[in-house]
DRENPA-3360 file (N, C-alpha, C; in nm, 2 decimals, always signed):
BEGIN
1 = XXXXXXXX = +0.08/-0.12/+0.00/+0.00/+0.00/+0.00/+0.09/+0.13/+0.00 ~ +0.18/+0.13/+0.11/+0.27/+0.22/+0.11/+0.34/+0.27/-0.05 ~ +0.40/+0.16/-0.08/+0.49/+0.20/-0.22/+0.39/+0.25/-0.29 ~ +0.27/+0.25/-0.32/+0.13/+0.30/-0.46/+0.18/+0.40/-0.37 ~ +0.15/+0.49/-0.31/+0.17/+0.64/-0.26/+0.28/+0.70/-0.30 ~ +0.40/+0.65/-0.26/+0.55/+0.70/-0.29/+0.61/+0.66/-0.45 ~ +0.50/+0.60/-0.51/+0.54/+0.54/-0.63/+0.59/+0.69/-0.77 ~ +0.68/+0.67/-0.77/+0.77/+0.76/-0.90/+0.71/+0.65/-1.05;
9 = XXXXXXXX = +0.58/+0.73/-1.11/+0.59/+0.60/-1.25/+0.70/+0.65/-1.32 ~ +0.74/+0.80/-1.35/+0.82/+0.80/-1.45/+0.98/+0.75/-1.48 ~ +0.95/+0.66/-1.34/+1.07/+0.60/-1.30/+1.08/+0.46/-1.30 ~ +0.95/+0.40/-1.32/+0.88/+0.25/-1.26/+0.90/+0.19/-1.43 ~ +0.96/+0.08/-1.41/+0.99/-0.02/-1.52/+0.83/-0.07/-1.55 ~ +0.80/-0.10/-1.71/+0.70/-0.17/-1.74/+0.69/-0.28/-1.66 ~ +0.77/-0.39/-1.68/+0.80/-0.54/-1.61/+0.80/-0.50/-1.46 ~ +0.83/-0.40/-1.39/+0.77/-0.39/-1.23/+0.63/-0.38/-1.24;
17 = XXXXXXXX = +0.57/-0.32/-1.32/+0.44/-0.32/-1.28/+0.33/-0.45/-1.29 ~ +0.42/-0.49/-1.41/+0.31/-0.69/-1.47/+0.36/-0.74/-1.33 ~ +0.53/-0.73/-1.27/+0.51/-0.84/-1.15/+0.44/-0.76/-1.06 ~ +0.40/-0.66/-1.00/+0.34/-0.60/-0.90/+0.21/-0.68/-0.92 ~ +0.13/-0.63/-1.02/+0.04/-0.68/-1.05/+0.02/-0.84/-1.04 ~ +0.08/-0.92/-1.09/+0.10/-1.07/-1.09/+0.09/-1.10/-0.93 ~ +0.12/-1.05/-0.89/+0.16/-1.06/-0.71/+0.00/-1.07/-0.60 ~ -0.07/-0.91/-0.71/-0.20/-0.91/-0.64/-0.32/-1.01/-0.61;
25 = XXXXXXXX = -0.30/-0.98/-0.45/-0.42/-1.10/-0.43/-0.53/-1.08/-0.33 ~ -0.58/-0.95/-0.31/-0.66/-0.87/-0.29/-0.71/-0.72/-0.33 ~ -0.84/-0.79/-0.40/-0.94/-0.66/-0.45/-0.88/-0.52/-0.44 ~ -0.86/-0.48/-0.28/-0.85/-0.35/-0.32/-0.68/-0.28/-0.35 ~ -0.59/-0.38/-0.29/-0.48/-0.37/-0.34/-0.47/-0.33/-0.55 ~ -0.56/-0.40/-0.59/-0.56/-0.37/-0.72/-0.61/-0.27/-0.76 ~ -0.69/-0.21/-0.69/-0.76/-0.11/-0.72/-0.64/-0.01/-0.64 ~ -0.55/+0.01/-0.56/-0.48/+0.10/-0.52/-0.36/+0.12/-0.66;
33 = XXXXXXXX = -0.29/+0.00/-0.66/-0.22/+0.00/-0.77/-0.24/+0.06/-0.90 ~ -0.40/+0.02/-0.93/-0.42/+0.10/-1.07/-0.44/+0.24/-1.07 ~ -0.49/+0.29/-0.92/-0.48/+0.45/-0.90/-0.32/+0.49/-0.92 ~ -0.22/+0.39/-0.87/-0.15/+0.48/-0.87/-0.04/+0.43/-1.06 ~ -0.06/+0.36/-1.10/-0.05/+0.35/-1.22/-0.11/+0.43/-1.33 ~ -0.23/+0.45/-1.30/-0.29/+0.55/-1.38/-0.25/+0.66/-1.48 ~ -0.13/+0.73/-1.43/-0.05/+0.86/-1.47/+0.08/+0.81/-1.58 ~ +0.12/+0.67/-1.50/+0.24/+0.60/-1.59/+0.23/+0.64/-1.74;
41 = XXXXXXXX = +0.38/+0.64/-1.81/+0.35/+0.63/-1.94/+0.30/+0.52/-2.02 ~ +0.30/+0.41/-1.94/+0.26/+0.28/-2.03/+0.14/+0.24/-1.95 ~ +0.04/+0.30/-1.90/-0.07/+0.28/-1.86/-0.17/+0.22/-1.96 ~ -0.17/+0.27/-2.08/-0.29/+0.24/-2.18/-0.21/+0.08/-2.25 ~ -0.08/+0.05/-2.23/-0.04/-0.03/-2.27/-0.06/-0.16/-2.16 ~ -0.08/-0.15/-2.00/-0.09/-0.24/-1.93/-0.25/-0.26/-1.95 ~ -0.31/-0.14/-1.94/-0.48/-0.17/-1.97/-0.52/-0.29/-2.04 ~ -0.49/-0.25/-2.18/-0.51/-0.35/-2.31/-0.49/-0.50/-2.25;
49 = XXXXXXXX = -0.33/-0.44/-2.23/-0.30/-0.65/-2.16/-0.36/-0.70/-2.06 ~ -0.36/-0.59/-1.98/-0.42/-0.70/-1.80/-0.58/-0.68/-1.83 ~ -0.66/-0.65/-1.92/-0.80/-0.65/-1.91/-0.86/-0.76/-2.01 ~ -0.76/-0.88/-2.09/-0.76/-0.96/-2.15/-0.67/-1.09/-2.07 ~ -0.64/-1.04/-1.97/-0.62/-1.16/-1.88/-0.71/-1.23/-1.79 ~ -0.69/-1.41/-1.81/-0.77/-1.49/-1.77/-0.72/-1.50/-1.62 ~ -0.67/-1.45/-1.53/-0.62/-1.45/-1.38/-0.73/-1.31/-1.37 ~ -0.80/-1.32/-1.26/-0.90/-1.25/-1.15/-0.83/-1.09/-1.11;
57 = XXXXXXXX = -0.74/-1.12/-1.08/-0.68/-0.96/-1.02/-0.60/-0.92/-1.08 ~ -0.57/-1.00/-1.16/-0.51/-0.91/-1.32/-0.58/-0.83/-1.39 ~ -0.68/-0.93/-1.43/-0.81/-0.82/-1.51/-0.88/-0.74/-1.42 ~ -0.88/-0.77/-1.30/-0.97/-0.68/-1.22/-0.84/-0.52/-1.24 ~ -0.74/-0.59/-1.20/-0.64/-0.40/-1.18/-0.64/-0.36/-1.33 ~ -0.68/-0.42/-1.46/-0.69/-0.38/-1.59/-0.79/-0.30/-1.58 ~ -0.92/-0.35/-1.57/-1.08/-0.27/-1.54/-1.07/-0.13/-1.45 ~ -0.97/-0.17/-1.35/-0.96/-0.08/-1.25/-0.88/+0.06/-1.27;
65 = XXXXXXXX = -0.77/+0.02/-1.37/-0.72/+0.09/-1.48/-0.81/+0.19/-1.49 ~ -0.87/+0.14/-1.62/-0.95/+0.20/-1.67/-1.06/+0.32/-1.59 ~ -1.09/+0.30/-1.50/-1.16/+0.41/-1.40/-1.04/+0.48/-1.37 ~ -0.99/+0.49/-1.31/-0.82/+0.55/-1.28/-0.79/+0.67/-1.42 ~ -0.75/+0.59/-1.52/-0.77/+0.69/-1.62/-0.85/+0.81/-1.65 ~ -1.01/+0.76/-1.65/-1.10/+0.85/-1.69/-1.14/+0.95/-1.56 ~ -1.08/+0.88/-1.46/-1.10/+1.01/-1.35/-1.00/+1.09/-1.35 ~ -0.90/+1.08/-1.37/-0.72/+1.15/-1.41/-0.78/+1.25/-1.50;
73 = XXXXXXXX = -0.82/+1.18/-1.62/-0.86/+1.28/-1.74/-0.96/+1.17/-1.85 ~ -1.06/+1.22/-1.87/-1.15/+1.19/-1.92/-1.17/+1.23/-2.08 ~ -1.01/+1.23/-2.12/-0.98/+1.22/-2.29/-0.88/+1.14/-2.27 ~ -0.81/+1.05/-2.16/-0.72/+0.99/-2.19/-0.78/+0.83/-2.25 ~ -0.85/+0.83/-2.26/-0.96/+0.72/-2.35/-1.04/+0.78/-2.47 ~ -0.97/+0.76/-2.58/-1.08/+0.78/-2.73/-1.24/+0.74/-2.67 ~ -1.28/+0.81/-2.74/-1.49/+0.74/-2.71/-1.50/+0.62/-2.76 ~ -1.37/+0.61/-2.90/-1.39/+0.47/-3.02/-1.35/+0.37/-2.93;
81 = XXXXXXXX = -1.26/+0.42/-2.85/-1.23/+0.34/-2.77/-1.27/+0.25/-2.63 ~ -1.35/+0.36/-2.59/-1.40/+0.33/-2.48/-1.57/+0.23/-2.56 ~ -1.58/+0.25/-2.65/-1.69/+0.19/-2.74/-1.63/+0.00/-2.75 ~ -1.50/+0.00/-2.78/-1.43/-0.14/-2.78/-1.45/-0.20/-2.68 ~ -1.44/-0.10/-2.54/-1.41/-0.14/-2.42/-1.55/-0.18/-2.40 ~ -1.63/-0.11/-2.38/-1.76/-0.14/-2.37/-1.82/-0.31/-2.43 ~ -1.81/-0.30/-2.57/-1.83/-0.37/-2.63/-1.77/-0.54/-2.54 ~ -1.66/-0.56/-2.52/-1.61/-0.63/-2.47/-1.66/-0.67/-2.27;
89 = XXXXXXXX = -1.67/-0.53/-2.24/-1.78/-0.59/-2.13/-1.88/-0.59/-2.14 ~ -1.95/-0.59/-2.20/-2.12/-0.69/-2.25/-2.10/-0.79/-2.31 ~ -2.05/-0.86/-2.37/-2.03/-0.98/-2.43/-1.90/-1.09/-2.29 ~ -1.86/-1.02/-2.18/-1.78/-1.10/-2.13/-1.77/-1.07/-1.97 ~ -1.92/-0.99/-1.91/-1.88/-0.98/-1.81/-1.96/-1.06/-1.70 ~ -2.03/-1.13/-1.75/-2.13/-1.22/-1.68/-2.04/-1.35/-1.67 ~ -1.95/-1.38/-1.76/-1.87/-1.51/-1.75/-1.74/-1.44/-1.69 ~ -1.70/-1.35/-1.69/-1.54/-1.30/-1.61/-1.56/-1.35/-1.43;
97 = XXXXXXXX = -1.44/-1.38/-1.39/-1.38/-1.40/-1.24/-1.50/-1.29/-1.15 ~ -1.53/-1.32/-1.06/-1.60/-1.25/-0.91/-1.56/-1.11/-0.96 ~ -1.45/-1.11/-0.90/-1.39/-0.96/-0.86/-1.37/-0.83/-0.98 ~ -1.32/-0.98/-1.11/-1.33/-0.90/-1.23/-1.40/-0.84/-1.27 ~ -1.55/-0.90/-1.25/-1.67/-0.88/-1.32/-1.75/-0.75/-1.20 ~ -1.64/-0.72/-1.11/-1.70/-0.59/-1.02/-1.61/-0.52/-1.11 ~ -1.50/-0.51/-1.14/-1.43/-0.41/-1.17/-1.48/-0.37/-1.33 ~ -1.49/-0.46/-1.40/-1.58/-0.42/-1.52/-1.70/-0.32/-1.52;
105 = XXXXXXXX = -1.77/-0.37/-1.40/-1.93/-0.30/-1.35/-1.83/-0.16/-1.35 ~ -1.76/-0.10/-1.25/-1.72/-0.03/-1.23/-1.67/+0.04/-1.36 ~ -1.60/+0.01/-1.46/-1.56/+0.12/-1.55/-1.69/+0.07/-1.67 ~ -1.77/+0.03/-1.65/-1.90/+0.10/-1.73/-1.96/+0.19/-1.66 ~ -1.93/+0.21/-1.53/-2.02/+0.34/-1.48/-1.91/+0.40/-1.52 ~ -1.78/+0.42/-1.46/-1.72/+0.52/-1.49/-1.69/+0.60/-1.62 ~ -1.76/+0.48/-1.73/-1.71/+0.56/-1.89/-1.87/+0.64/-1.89 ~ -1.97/+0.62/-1.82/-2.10/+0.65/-1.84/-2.08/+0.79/-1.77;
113 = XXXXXXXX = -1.98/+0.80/-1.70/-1.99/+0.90/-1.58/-1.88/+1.06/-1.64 ~ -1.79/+0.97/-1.67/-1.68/+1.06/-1.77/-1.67/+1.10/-1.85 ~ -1.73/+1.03/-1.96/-1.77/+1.05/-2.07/-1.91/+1.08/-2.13 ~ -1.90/+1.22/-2.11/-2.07/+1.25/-2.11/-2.12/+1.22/-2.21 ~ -2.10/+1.25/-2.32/-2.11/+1.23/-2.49/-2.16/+1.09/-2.53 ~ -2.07/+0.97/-2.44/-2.14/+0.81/-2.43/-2.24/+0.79/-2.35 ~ -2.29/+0.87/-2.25/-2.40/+0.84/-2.16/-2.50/+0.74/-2.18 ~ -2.56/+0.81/-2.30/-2.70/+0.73/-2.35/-2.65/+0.55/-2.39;
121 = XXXXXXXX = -2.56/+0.59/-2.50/-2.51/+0.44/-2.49/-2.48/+0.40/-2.39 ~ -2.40/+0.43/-2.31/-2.37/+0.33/-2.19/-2.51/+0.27/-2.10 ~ -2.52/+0.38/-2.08/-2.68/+0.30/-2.01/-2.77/+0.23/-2.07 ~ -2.80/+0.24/-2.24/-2.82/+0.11/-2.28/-2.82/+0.00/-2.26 ~ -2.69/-0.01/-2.29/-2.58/-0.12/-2.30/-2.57/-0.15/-2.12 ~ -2.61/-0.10/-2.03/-2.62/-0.13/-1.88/-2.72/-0.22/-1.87 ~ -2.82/-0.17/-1.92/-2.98/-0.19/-1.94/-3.00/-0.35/-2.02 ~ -2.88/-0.37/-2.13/-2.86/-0.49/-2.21/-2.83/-0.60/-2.11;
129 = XXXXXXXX = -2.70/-0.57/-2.01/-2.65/-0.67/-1.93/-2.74/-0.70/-1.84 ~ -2.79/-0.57/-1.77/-2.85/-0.63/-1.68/-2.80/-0.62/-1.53 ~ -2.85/-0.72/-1.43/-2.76/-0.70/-1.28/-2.66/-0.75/-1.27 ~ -2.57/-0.73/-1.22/-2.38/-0.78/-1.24/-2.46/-0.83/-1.07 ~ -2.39/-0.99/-1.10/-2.39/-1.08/-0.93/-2.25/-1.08/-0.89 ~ -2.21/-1.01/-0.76/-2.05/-1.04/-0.73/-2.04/-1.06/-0.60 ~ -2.01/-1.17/-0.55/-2.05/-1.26/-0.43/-1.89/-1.10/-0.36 ~ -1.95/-1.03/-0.28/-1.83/-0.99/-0.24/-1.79/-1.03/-0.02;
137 = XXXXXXXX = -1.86/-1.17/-0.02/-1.84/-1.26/+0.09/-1.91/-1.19/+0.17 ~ -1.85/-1.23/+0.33/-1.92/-1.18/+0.45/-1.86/-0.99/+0.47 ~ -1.93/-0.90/+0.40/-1.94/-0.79/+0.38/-2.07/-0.71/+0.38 ~ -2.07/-0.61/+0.42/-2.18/-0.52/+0.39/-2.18/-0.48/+0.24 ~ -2.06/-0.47/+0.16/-2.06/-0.41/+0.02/-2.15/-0.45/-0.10 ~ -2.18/-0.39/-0.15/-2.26/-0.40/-0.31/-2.23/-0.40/-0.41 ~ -2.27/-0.40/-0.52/-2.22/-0.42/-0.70/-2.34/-0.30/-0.68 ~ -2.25/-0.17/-0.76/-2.41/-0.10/-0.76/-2.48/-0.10/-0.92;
145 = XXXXXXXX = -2.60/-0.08/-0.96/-2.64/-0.12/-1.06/-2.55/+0.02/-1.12 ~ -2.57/-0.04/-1.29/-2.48/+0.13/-1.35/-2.54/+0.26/-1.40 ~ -2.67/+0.20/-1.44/-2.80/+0.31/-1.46/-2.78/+0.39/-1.38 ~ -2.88/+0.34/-1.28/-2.89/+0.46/-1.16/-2.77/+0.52/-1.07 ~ -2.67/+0.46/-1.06/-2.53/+0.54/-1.04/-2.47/+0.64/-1.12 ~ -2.50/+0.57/-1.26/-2.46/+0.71/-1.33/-2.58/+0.82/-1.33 ~ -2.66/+0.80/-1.36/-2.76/+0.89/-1.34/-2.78/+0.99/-1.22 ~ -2.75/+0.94/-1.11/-2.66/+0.99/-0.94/-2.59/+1.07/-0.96;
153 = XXXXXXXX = -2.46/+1.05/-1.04/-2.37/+1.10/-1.05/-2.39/+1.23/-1.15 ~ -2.46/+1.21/-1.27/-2.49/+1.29/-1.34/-2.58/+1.45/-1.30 ~ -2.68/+1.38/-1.20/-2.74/+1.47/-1.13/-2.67/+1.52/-1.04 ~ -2.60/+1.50/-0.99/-2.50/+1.59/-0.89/-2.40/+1.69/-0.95 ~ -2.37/+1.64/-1.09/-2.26/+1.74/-1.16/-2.35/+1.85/-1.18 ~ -2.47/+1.84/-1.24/-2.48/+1.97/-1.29/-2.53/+2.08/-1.17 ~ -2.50/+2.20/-1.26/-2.52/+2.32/-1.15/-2.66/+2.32/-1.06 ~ -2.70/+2.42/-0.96/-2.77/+2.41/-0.85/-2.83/+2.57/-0.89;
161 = XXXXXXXX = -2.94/+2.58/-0.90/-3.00/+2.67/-0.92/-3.00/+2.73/-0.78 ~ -2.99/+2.87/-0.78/-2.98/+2.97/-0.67/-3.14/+2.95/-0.58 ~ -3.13/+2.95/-0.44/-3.26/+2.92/-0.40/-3.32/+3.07/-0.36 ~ -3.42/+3.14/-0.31/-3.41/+3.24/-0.21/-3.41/+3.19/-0.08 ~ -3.37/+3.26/-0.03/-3.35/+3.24/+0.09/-3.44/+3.30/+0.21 ~ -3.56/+3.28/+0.27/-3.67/+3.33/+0.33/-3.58/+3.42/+0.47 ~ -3.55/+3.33/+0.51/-3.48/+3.39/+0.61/-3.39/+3.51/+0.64 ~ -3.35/+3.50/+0.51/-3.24/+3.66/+0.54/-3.34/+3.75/+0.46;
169 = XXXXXX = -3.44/+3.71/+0.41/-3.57/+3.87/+0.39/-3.59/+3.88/+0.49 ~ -3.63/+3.80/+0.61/-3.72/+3.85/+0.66/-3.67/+3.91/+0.78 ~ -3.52/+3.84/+0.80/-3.42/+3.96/+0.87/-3.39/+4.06/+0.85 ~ -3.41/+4.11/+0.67/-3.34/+4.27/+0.65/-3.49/+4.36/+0.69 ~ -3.61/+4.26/+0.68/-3.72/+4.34/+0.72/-3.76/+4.45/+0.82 ~ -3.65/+4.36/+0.93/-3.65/+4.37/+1.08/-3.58/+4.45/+1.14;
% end
């Protein structure tokens, strides 16, 4: 956990990062790792590979990637791209590993959430799959659906209309 914090990517060898990764054997450790990989120069290059790997927390820190990215910057993924990506988790996220198949859930909200312009598609294509099941054991945690998460999320970005405020009239009244 420590080293993802102190981690120098522009310093960090490609091959440190496949064995970092190779090594992971808990969920959120993968998800720390991809935050802090995220900025690396060969980020879009580990994506591609570890999100086509048949080991669990390989493709989960691939998926996981991919959220990492689009929260960093949300053009560091083409839309064509993120359309491939997509594409590939609807046709493969119902048969991927436990954990994978949360982290998948996860960067279809997140391309739904980042990429405003895919919205409508994404939530289609949410709508297509359906409920993602991810046994995540003796936990209180959830798989959240991706509809209404992004849609959550979406409603919170936009601006907040000015309200009046009763109270400070009826103070200047006074």
């Amino acid at each position: 956990c420590l080293a993802t914090m102190i981690l120098d990517t522009e310093t960090m060898k490609s091959a440190t990062a496949d064995a970092w990764v190779k090594g992971i054997g808990y969920y959120l450790l993968s998800d720390l790792v991809a935050g802090a990989l995220a900025k690396a120069p060969f980020a879009d290059t580990k994506r591609k590979k570890w999100c086509r790997s048949r080991r669990e927390f390989v493709r989960r820190t691939g998926y996981s990637l991919i959220c990492s990215m689009l929260v960093r910057d949300s053009e560091s993924l083409a839309d064509d791209e993120c359309r491939t990506l997509l594409a590939t988790i609807e046709t493969e996220i119902h048969g991927s590993a436990n954990l994978a198949r949360h982290a998948m859930n996860m960067a279809l909200i997140s391309v739904g959430i980042y990429k405003p312009t895919m919205r409508n598609e994404t939530i289609a294509m949410a709508r297509r799959i359906g409920p993602v099941e991810v046994d995540h054991g003796e936990t209180g945690c959830r798989t959240p659906p991706a509809e209404p998460y992004i849609l959550k999320a979406e409603a919170r970005s936009k601006p907040k209309r000015p309200t009046k405020n009763k109270t400070s009239k009826s103070r200047k009244k006074s």
